[in-house]
TORKE-870323 format. One record per residue (C-alpha): residue number from 1; residue in one letter; chain; x, y, z. Coordinates in Angstrom, 3 decimals, always signed. Last residue first. Example, Ala and Ser with C-alpha at 12.3 -4.5 7.8 and 13.67 -1.06 7.14 Angstrom:
BEGIN
{k = 2 | r = s | c = A | px = +13.670 | py = -1.060 | pz = +7.140}
{k = 1 | r = a | c = A | px = +12.300 | py = -4.500 | pz = +7.800}
This chain:
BEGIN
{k = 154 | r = x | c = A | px = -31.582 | py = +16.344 | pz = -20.339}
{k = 153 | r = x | c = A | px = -34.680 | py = +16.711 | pz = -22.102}
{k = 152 | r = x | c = A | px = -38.179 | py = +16.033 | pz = -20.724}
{k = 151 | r = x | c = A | px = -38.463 | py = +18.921 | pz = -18.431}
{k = 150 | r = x | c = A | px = -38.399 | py = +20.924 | pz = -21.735}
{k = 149 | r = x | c = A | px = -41.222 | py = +19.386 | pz = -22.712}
{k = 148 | r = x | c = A | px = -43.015 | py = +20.323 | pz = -19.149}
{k = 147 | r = x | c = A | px = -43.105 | py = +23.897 | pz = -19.932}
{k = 146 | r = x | c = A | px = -42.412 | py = +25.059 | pz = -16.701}
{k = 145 | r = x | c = A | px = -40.916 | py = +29.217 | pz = -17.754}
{k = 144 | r = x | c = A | px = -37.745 | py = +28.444 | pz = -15.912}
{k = 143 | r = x | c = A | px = -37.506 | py = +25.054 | pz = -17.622}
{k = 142 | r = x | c = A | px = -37.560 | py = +26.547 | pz = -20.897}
{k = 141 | r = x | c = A | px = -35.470 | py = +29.589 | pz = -19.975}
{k = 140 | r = x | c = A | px = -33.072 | py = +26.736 | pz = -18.717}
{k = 139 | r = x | c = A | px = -33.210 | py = +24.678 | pz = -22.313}
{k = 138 | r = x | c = A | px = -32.544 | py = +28.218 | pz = -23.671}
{k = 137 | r = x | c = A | px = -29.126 | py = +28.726 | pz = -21.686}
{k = 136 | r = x | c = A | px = -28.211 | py = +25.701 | pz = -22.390}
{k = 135 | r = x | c = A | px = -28.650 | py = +26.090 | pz = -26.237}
{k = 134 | r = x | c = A | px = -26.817 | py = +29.272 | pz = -26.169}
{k = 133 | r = x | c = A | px = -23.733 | py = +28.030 | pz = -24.602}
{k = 132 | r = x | c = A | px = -23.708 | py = +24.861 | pz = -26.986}
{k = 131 | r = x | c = A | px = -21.276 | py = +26.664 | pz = -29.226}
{k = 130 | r = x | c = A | px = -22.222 | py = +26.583 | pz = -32.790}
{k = 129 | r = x | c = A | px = -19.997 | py = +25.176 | pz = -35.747}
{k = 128 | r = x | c = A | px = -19.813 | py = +25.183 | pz = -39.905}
{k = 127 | r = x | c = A | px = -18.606 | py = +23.277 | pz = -42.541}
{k = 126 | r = x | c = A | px = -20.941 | py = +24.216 | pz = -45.620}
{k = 125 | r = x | c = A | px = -20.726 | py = +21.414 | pz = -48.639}
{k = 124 | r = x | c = A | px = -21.590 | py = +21.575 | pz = -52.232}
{k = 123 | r = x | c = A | px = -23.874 | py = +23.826 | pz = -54.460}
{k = 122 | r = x | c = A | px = -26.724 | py = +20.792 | pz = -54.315}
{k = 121 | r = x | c = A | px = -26.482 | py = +21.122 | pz = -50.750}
{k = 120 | r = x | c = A | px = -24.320 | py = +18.953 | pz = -48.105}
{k = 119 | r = x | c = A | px = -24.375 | py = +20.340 | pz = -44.433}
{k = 118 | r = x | c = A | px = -21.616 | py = +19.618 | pz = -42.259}
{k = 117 | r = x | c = A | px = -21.744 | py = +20.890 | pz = -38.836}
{k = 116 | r = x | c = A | px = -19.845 | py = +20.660 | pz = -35.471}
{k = 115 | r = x | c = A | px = -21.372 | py = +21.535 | pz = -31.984}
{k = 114 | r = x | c = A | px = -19.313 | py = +22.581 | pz = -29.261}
{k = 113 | r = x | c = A | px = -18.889 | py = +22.711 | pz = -25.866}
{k = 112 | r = x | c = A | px = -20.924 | py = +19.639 | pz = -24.226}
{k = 111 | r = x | c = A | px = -23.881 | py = +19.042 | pz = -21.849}
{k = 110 | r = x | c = A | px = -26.867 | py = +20.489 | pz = -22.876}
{k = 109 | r = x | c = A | px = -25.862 | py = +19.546 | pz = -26.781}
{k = 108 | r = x | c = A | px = -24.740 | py = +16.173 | pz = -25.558}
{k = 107 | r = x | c = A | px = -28.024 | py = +15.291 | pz = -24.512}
{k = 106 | r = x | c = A | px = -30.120 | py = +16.622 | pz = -27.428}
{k = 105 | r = x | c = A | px = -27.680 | py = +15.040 | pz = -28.904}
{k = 104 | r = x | c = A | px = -28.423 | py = +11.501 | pz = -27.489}
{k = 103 | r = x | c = A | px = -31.904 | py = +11.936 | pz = -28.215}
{k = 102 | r = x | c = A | px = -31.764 | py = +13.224 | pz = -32.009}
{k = 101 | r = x | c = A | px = -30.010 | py = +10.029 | pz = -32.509}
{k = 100 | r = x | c = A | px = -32.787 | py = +7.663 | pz = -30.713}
{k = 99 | r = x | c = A | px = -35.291 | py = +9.567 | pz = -32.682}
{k = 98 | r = x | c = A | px = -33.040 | py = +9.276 | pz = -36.235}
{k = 97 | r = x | c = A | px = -32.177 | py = +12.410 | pz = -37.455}
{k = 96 | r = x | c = A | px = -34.634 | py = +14.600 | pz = -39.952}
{k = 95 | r = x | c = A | px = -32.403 | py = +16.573 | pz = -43.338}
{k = 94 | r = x | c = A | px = -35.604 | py = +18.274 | pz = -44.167}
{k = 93 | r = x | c = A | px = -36.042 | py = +19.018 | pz = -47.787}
{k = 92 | r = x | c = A | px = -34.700 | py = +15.993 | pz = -50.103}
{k = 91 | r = x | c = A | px = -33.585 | py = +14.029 | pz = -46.306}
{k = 90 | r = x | c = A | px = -30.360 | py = +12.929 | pz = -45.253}
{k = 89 | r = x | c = A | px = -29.183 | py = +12.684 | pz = -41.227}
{k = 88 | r = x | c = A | px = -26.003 | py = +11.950 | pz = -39.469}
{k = 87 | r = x | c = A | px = -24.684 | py = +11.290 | pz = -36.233}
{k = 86 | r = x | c = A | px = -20.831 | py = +11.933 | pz = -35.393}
{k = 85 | r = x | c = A | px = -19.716 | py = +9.872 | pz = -32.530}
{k = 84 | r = x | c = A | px = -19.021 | py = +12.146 | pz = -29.390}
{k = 83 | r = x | c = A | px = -15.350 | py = +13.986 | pz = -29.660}
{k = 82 | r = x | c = A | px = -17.459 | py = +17.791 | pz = -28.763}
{k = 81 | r = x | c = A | px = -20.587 | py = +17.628 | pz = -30.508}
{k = 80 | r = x | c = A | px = -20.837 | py = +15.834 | pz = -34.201}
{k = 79 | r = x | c = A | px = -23.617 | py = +16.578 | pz = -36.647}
{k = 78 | r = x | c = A | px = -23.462 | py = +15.475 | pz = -39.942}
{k = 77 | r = x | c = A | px = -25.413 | py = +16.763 | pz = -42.815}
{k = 76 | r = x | c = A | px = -27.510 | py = +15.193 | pz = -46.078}
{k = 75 | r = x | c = A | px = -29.565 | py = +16.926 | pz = -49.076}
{k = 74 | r = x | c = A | px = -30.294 | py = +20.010 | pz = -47.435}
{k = 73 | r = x | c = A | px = -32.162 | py = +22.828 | pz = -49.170}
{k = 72 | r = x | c = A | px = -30.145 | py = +25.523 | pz = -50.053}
{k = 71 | r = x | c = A | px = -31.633 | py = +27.397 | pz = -48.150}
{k = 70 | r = x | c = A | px = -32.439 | py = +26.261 | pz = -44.584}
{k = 69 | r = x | c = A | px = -33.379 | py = +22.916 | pz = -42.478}
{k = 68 | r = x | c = A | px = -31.048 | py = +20.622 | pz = -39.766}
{k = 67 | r = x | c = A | px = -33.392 | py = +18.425 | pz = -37.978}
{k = 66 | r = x | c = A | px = -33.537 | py = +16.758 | pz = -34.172}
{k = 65 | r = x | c = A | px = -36.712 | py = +15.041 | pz = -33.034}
{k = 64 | r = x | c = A | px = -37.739 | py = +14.856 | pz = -29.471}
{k = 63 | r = x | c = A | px = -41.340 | py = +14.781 | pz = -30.452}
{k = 62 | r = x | c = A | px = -42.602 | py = +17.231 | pz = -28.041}
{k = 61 | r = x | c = A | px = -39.361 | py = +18.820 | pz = -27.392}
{k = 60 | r = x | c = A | px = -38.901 | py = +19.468 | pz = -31.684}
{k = 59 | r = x | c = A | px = -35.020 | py = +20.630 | pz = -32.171}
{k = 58 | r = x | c = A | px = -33.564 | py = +22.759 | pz = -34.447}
{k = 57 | r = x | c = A | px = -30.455 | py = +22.916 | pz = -36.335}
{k = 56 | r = x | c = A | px = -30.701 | py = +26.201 | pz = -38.430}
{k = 55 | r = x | c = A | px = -29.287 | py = +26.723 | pz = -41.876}
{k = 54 | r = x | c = A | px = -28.533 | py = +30.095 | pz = -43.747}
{k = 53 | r = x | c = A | px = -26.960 | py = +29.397 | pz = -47.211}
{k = 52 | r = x | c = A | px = -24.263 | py = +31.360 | pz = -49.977}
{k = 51 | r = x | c = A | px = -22.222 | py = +33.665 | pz = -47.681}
{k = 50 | r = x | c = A | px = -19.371 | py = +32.408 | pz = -48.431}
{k = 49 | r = x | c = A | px = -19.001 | py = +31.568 | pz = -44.818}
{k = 48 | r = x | c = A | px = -22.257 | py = +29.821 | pz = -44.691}
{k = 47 | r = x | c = A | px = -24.977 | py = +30.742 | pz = -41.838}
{k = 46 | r = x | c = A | px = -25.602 | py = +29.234 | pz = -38.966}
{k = 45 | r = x | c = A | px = -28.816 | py = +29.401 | pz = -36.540}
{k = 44 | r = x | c = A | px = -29.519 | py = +27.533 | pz = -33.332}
{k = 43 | r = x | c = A | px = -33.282 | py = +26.603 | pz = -33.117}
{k = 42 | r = x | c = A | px = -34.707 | py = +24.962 | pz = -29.590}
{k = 41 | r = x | c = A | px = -38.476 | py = +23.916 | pz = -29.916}
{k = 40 | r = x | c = A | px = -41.797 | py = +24.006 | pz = -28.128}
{k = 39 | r = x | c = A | px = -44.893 | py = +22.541 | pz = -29.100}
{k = 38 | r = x | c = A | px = -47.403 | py = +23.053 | pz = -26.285}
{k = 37 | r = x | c = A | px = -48.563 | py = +19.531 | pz = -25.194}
{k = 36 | r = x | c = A | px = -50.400 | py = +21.135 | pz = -21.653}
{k = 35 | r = x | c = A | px = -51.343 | py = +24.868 | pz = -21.870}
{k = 34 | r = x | c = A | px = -48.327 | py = +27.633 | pz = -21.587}
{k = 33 | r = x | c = A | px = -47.870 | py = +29.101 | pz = -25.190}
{k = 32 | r = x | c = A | px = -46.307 | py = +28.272 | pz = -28.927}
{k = 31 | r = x | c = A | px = -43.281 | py = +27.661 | pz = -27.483}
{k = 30 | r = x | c = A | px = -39.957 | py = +29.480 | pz = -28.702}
{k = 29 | r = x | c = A | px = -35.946 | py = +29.122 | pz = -27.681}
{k = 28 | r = x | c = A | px = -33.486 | py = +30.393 | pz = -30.083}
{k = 27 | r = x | c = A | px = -29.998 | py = +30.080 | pz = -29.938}
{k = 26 | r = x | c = A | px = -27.029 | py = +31.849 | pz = -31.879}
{k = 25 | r = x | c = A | px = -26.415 | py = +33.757 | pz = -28.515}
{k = 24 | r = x | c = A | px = -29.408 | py = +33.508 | pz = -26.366}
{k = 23 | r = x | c = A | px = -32.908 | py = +34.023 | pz = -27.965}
{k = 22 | r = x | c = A | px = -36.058 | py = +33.562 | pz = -25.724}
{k = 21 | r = x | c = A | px = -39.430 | py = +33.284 | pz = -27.334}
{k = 20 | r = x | c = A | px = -43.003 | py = +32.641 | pz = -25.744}
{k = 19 | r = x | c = A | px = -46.205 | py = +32.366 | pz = -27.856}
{k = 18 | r = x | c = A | px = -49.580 | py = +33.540 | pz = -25.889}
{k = 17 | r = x | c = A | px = -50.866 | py = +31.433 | pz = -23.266}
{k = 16 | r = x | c = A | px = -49.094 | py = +32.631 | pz = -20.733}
{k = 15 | r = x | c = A | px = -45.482 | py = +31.984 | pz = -18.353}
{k = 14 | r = x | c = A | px = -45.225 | py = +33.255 | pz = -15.403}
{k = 13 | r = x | c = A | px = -43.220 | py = +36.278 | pz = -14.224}
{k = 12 | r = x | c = A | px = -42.158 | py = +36.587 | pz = -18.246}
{k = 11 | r = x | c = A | px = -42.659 | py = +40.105 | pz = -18.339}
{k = 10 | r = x | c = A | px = -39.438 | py = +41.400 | pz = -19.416}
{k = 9 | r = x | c = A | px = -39.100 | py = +38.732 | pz = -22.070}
{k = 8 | r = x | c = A | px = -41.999 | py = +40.190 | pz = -23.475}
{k = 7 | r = x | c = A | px = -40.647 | py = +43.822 | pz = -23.329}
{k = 6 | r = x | c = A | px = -38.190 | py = +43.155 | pz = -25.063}
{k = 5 | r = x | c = A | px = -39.879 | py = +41.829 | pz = -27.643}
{k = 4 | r = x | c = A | px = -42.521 | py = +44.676 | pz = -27.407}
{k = 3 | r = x | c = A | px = -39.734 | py = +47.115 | pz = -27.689}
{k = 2 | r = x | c = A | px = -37.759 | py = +45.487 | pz = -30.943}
{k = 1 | r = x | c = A | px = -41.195 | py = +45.721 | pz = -32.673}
């Protein structure tokens, strides 16, 4: 399995129809292939200290929506990068950020150093942090490969 990964990325001369991943650091880049409107997204992954949740703050291209999902469920988070305004999102399942929100991150996530989390769950609250190295180096694999959501986004 770990040779036909690496093997993909390997390969990636141009980019097909088949699904196309590209992990750098705590980042994750996937589309679901080459054709026009192809969903692609940007996950970074964080886990609790303790131990006690796994969380990802991803980001839809096509819609331009940020989220922050895992176990425990999210009940409400805050996002801040670098000394930009925190933003912050609440939902029972998906903790969704406003459009215009999820914009200007998107933004300061290619651009910044550091990405600040607080996730609330019903066992409490996980402070947590991802550098933005990652998620620049995916939005470039994105660009590399043409997908034109990622031409979109800052």
């Amino acid at each position: 399995m770990v040779l036909l990964a690496a093997f993909g990325l390997v390969t990636h001369a141009a980019p097909s129809i088949a699904a196309e991943q590209f992990q750098a650091d705590q980042w994750r880049a996937e589309c679901e292939g080459a054709a026009p409107g192809t969903d692609c997204s940007i996950i970074g992954t964080f886990r609790s200290m303790r131990n006690d949740g796994a969380f990802a703050l991803a980001l839809d291209l096509r819609s331009g929506v940020l989220a922050i999902v895992g176990e425990p469920p999210p009940l409400s988070a805050t996002l801040q990068i670098d000394r930009n305004p925190k933003i912050r999102c609440s939902g029972p399942r998906y903790c969704l950020f406003p459009v215009d929100a999820s914009t200007a991150a998107a933004r300061q996530l290619a651009a910044g150093s550091v990405a600040l989390l607080d996730v609330e769950t019903q066992k409490g609250v996980l402070h947590s942090s991802l550098s933005t190295v990652g998620y620049r180096a995916a939005l470039a694999k994105l660009r590399s490969w043409n997908y034109p959501a990622a031409s979109r986004t800052p």
